[in-house]
N, C-alpha and C positions, 0 to 999 in steps of 0.2 A: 879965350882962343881954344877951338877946337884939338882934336889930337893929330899929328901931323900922322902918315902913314907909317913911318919907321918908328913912333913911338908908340902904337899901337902894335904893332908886331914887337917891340922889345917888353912891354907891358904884360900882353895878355898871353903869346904862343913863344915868346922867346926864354933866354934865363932866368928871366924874373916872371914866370909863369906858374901856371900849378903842372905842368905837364913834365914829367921826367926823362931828362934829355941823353940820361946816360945809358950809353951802349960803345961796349968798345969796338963794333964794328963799322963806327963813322968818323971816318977821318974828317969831313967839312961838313958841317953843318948849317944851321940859315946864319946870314949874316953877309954871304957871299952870292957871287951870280950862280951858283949853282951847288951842290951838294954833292962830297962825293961818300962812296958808303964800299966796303972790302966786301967780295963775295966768296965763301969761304968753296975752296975746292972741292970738288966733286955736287957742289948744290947749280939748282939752274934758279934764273931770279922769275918770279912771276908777279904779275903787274895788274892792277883791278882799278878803274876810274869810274866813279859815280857821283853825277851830282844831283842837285835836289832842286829845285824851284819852289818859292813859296806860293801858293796859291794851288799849286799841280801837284807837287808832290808831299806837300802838308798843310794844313788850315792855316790859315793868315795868322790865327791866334796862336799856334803853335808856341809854348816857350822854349827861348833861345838854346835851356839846358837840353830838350828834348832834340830839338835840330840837328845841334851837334853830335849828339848820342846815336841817334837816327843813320846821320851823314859818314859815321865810321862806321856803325855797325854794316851795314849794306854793303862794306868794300870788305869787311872782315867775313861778310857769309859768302861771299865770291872766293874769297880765301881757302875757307872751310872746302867749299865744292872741290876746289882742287887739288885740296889732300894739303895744301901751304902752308907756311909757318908765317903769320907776318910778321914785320920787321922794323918798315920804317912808313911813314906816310907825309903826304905832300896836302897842302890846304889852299885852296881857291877859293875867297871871300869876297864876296861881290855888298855891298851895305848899300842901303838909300841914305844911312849916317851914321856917325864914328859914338852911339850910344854908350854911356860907360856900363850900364846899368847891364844891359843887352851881351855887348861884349864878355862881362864878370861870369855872363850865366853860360853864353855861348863856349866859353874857356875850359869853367868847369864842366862841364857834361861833357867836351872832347878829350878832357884829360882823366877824369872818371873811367872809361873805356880803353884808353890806350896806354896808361900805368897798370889797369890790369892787366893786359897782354903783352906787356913790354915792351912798347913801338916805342919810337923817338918819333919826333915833328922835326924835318930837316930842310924842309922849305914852303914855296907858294907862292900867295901871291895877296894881295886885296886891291881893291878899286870902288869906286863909287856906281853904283845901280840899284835895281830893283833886286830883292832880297836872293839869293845864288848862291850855294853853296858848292862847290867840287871839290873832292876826297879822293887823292891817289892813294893808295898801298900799295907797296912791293912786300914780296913772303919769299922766302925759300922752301923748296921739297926736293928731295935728292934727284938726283940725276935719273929718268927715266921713271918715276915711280909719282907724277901726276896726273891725277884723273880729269879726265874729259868725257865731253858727250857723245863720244865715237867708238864706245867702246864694249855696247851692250850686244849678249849674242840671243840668242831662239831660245829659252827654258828658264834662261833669267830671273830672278825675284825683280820683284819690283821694289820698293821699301819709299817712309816716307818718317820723318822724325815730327815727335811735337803734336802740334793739333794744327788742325788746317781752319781756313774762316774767322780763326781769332784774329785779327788784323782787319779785316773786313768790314767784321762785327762792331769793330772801337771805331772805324772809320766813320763807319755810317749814325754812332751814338754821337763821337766827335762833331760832324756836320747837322747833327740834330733831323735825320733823317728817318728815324726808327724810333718807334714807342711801345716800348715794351719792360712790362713790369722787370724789373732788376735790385737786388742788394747792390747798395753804395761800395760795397767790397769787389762787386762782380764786377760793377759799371768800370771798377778803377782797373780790375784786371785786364779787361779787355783795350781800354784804352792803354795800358801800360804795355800789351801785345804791339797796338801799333805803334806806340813810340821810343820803347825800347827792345826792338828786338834781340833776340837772343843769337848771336854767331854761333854754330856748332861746329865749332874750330877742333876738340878735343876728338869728336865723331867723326869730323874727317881726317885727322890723322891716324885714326884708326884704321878708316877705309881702305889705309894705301894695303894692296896686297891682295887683297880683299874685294872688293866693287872693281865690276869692270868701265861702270861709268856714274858721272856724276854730274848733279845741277842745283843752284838753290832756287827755292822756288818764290820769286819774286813780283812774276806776272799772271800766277796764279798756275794750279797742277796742270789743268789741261794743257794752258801755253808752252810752259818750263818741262814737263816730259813730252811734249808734242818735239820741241828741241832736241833733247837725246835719241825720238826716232826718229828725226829728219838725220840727222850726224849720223847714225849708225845704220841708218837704211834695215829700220823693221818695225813690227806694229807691237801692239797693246793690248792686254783684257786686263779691265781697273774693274774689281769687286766695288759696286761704292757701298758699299753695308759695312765695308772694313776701315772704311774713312775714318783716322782718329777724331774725331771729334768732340767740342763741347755741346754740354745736352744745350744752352740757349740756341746753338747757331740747329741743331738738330731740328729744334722744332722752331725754327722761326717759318716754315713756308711747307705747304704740301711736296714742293718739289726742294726740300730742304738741300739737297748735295749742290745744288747753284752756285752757290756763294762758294763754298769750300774746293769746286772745281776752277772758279773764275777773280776770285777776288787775287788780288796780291798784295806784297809786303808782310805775308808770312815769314819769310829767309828761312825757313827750313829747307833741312836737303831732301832730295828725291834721287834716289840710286836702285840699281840694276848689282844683284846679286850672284853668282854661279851657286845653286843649288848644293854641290859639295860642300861650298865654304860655309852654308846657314849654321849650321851649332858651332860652327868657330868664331862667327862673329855674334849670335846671339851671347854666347861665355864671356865674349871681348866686350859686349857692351853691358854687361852686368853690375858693373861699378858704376858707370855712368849715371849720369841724374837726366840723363837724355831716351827716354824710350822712343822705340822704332816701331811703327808696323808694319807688314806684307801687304801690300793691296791691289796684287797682281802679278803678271806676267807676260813677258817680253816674246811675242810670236814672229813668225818669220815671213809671214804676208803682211805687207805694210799697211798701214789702216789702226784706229782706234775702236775700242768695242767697252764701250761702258754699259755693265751689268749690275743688274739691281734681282735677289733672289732669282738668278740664272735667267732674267728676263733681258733685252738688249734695250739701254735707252738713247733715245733720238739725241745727238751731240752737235746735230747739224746746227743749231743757232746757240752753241755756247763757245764762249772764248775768252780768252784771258785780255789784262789789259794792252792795250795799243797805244802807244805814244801819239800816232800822228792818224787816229780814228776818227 
């Protein structure tokens, strides 16, 4: 006999889990029809839903440990963007069947992720379907001191964390789409790009103070700062010679910056600087294991102006990805 639904949830995500449940700011936790969690005064609660689909948003072959890894991180770089602290997160599991083997791996890759950063699992849901993952998080950040996409002015830095294309890059190795000579070290780096991203949760609570706005960058740079100038009503000059990048994705194509403007599932941030603040926050992120670059700036005629050695290149047919394209 199969596992019934409530011994699946007491098994894998409940006390008898690998996920650490203690936090003293959860009065109920799963068990009940709802969860309740203390919001400590003077914080505001922010909230990030992402879910995954197998087939769209990772290979069929995907392992279970990777999914879940994938399915937190994505709500923890929504986090990062807003300067957040997370806190607690909510699991929406959709199964074609109740795998013991699946589920063991599924458990651990989500508790992996959120015993490092201190979440509890306080509720959710599971059902029977086609493979579906949803990952609520809530974070606190104090009152008045989180960043959004509304908040870049005219002289602005631009900034972007990490390397851009790596995600892409593992994508397209992933689906067996690219053949290109690679060390087995490389091959894994990049695929370990897209399947475990990196949240740059510490970089954005650094931000607070600091950035006037903020986005991670999930549907690739063009799309995700395309979004900070629609919200703040201004345009862009992106050096792409400044683009942090790896030398494979560099030299995969004549028109190499493609990929690293359009691909997503990087989750690095992409933030808008006030010029004053640059040696304050180049000093603040000096500890970091997180490097940042400049690769532009925030103009006051709306419009995008991607340059290559001071030349203006055609952006008309590039774009990030589209859900419903």
């Amino acid at each position: 006999m199969g596992l019934s639904e409530f011994d699946l949830i007491t098994r894998y995500f409940g006390q008898d889990g690998a996920l650490d449940q203690c936090r003293s700011d959860v009065e109920l936790g799963i068990g009940d029809d709802a969860a309740i969690v203390n919001i400590p005064a003077g914080q505001s609660l922010v909230m990030s839903l992402d879910t995954l689909v197998s087939g769209v948003h990772f290979p069929d072959n995907t392992s279970a440990e990777d999914i879940a890894y994938k399915a937190l991180a994505v709500n923890l770089s929504d986090m990062a963007a807003m300067a957040a602290e997370p806190s607690w997160l909510l699991l929406g599991l959709t199964l074609p069947q109740a795998d013991a083997d699946w589920l063991e791996g599924f458990s651990r890759g989500l508790a992996q992720l959120a015993n490092q950063h201190g979440l509890a699992l306080i509720g959710g849901d599971t059902t029977h379907g086609p493979l579906t993952v949803s990952v609520q998080v809530n974070g606190l950040v104090p009152q008045g001191q989180a960043l959004r996409r509304s908040g870049a002015q005219p002289g602005d830095l631009i900034y972007v964390s990490g390397q851009l294309g790596d995600a892409g890059l593992g994508l397209k190795l992933a689906l067996a789409e690219l053949d290109i000579e690679l060390s087995s070290q490389r091959r894994q780096y990049f695929l370990q790009r897209l399947n475990h991203p990196t949240p740059r949760l510490e970089l954005g609570l650094a931000l607070r103070g600091l950035a006037t706005a903020a986005i991670d960058v999930s549907d690739g740079l063009l799309a995700d700062l395309g979004h900070i100038l629609q919200a703040s009503r201004m345009g862009a000059s992106i050096n792409i010679e400044q683009l942090p990048l790896a030398d494979e994705v560099r030299g995969l194509t004549e028109q190499w910056w493609c990929m690293p403007l359009t691909a997503g599932d990087d989750y690095e941030l992409c933030f808008t600087l006030p010029p004053e603040k640059q040696a304050q926050f180049e000093k603040t992120i000096r500890a970091m294991e997180c490097p940042c670059r400049c690769i532009g700036r925030i103009d006051a005629e709306p419009g995008l102006n991607l340059l290559l050695d001071g030349r203006r290149i055609d952006s008309e047919n590039l774009k990030g990805y589209l859900h419903f394209d």
